[in-house]
DSSP file (Angstrom, degrees, kcal/mol; ACC not computed):
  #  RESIDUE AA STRUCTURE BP1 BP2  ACC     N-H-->O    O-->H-N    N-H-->O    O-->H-N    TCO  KAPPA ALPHA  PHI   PSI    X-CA   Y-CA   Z-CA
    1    1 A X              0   0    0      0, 0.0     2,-0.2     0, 0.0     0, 0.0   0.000 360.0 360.0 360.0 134.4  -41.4  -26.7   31.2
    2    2 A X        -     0   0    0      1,-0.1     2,-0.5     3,-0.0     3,-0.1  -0.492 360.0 -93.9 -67.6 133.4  -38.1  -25.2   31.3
    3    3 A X        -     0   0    0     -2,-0.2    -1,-0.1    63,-0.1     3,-0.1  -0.514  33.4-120.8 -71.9 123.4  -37.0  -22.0   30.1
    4    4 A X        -     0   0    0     -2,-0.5     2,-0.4     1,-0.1    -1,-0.0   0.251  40.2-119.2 -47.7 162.3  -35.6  -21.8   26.7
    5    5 A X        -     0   0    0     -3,-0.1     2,-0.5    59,-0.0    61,-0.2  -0.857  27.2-112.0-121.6 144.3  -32.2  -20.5   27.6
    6    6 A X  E     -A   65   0A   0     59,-1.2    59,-1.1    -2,-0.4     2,-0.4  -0.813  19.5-150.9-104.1 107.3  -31.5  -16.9   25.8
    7    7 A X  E     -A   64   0A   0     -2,-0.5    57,-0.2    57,-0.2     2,-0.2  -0.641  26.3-174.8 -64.1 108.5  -28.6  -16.9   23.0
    8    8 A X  E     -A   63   0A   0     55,-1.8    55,-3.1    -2,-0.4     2,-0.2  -0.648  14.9-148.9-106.6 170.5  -27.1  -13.1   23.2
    9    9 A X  E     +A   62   0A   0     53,-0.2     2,-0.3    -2,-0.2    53,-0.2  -0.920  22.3 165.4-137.9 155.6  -24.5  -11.6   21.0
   10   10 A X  E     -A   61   0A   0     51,-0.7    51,-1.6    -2,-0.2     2,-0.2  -0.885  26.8-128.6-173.2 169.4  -21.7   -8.6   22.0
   11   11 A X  E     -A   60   0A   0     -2,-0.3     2,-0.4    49,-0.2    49,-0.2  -0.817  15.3-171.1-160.1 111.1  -18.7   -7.1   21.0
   12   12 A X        -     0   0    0     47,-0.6     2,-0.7    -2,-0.2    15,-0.1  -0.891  11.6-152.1-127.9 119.3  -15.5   -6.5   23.0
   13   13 A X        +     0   0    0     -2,-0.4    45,-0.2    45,-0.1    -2,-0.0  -0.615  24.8 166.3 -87.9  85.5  -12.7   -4.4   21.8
   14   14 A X        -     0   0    0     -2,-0.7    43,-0.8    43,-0.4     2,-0.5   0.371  44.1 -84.5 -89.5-172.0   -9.3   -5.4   23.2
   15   15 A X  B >   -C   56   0B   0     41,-0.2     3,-1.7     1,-0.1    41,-0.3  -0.907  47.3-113.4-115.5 160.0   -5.5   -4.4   22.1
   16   16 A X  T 3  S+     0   0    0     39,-4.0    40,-0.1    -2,-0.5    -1,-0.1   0.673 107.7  71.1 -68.5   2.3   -4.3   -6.5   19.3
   17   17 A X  T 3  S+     0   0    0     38,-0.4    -1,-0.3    40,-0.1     2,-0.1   0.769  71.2  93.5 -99.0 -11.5   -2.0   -8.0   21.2
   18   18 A X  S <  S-     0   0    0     -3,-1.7    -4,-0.0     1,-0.2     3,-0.0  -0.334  75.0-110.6 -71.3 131.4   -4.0  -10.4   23.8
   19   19 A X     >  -     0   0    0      1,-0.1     4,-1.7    -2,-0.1    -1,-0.2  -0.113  21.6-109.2 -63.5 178.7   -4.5  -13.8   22.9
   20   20 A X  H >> S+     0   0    0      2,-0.2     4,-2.0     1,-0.1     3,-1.2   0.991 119.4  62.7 -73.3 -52.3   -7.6  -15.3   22.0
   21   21 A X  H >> S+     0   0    0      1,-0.3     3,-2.1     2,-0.2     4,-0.9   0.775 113.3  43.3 -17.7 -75.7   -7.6  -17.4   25.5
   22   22 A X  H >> S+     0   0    0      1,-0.3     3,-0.8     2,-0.2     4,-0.5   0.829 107.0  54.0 -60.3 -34.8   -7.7  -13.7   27.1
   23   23 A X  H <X S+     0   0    0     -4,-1.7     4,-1.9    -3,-1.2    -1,-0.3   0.792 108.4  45.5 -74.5 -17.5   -9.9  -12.3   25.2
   24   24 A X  H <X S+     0   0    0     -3,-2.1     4,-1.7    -4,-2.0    -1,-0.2   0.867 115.9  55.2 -67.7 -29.6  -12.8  -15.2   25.8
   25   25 A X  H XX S+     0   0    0     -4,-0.9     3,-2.5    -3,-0.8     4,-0.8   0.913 114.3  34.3 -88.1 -95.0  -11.6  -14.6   29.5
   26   26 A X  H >X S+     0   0    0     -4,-0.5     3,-3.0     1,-0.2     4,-1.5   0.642 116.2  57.0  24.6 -90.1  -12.3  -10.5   29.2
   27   27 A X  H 3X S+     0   0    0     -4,-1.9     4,-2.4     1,-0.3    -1,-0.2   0.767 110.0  45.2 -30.4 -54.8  -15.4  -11.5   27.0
   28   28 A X  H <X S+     0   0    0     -3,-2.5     4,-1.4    -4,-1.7    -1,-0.3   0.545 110.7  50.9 -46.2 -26.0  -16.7  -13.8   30.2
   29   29 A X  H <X S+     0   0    0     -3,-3.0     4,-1.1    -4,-0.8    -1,-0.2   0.952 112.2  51.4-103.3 -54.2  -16.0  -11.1   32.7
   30   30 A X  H  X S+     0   0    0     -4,-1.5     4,-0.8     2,-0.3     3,-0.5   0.809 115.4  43.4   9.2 -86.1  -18.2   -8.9   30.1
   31   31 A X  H >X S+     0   0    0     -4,-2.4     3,-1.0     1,-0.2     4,-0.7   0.892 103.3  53.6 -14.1 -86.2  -20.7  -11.2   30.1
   32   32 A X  H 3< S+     0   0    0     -4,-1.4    -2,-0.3     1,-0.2    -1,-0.2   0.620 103.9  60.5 -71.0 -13.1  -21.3  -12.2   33.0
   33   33 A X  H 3< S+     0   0    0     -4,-1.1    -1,-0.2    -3,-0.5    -2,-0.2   0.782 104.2  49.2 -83.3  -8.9  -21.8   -8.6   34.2
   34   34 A X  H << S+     0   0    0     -3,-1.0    -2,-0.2    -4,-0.8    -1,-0.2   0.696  95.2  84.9 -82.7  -4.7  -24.7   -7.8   31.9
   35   35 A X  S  < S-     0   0    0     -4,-0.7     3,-0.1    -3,-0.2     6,-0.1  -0.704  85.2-105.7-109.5 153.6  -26.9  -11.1   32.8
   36   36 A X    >   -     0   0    0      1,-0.2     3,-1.2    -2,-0.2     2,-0.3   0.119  42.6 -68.6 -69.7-172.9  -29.1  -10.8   35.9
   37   37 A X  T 3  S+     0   0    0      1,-0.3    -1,-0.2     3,-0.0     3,-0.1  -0.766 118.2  21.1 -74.6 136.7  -28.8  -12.2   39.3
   38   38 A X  T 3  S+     0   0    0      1,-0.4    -1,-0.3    -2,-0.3     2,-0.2  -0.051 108.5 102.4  96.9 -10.8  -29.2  -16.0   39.9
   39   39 A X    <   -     0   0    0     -3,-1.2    -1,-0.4    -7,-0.1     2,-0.3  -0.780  54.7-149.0-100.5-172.2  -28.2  -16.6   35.9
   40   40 A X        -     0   0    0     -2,-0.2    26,-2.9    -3,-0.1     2,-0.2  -0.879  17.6-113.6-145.3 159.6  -25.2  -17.6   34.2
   41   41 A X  E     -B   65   0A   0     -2,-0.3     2,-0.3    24,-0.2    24,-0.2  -0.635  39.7-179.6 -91.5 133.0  -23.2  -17.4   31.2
   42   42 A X  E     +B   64   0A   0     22,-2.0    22,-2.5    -2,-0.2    -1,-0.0  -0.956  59.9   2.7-143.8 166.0  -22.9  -20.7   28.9
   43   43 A X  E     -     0   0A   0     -2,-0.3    19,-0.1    20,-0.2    -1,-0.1   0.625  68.7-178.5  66.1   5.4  -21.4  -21.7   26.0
   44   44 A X  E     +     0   0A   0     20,-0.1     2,-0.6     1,-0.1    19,-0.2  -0.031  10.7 178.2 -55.8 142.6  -19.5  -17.9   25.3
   45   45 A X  E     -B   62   0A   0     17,-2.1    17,-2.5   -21,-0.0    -1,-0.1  -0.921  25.1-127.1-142.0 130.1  -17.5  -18.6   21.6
   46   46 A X  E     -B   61   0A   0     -2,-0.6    15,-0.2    15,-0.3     3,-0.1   0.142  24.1-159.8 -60.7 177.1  -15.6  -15.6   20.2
   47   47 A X  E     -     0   0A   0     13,-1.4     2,-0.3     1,-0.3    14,-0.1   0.345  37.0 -25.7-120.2-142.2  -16.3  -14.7   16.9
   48   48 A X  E     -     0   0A   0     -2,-0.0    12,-2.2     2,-0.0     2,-0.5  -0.715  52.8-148.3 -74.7 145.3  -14.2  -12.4   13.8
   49   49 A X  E     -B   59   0A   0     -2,-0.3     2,-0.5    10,-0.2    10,-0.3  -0.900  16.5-177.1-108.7 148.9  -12.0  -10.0   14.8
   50   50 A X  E     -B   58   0A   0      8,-4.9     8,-1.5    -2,-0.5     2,-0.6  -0.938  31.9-102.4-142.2 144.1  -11.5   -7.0   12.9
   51   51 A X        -     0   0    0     -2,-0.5     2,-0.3     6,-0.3     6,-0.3  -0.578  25.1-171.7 -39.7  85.0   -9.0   -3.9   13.3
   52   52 A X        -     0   0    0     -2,-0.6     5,-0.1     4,-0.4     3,-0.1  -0.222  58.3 -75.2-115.1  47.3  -10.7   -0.8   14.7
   53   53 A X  S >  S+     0   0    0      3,-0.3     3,-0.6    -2,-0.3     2,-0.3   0.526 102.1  26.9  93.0 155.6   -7.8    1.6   14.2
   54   54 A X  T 3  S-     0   0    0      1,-0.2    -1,-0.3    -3,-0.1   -39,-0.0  -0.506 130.5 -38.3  55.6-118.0   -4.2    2.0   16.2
   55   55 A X  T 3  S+     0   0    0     -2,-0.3   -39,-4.0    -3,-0.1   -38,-0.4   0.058 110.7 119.5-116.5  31.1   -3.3   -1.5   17.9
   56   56 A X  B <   -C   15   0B   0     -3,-0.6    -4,-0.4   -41,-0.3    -3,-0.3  -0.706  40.3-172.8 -74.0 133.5   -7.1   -2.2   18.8
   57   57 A X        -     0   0    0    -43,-0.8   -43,-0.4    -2,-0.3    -6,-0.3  -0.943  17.6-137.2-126.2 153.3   -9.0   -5.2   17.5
   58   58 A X  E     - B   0  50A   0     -8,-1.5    -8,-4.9    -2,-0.3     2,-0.3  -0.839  18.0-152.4-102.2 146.2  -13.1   -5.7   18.1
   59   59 A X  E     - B   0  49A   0    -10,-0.3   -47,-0.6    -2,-0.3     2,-0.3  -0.894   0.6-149.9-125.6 121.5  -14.0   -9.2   19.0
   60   60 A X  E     +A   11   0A   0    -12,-2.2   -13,-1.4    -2,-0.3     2,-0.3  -0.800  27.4 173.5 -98.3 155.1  -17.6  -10.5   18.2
   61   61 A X  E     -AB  10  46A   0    -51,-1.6   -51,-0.7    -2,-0.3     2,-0.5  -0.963  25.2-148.7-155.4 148.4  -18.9  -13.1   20.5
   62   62 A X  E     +AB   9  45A   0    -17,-2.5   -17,-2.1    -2,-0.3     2,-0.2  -0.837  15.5 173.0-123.0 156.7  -21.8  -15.2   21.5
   63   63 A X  E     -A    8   0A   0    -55,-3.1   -55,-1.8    -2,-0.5     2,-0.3  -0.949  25.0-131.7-150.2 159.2  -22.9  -16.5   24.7
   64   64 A X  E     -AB   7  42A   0    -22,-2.5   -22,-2.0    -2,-0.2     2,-0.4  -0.890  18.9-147.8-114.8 156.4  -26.2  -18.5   26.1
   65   65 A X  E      AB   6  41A   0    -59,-1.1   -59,-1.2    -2,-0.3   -24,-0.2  -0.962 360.0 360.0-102.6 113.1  -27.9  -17.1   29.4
   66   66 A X              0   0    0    -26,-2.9   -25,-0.1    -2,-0.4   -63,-0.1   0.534 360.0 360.0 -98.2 360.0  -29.5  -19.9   31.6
């Protein structure tokens, strides 16, 4: 049986000015350094954004690890 593949959740805090495209890209890079070696990041899809004061936005996101 295969292993169920593990849905994580994150949060990366960008300048308000980045599109979303960059910020998924960012998010990925994110990602993919917290999961171990030999897996991989699937599925990431952004989230809300919200203002976290000057020209900063926080990004919620979710991602699967296979």
């Amino acid at each position: 049986m295969a292993d169920q593949p593990e849905v994580r959740t994150d949060k990366i805090t960008v300048p308000q000015r980045l599109d979303a495209n960059h910020v998924r890209a960012l998010a990925m890079q994110k990602a993919q350094h917290k999961v171990r070696r030999g897996h991989k990041v699937r599925d990431l899809h952004l989230g809300d954004s919200n203002p976290v004061g000057g020209q900063d936005v926080e990004w919620s996101y979710t991602y699967r690890v296979v």
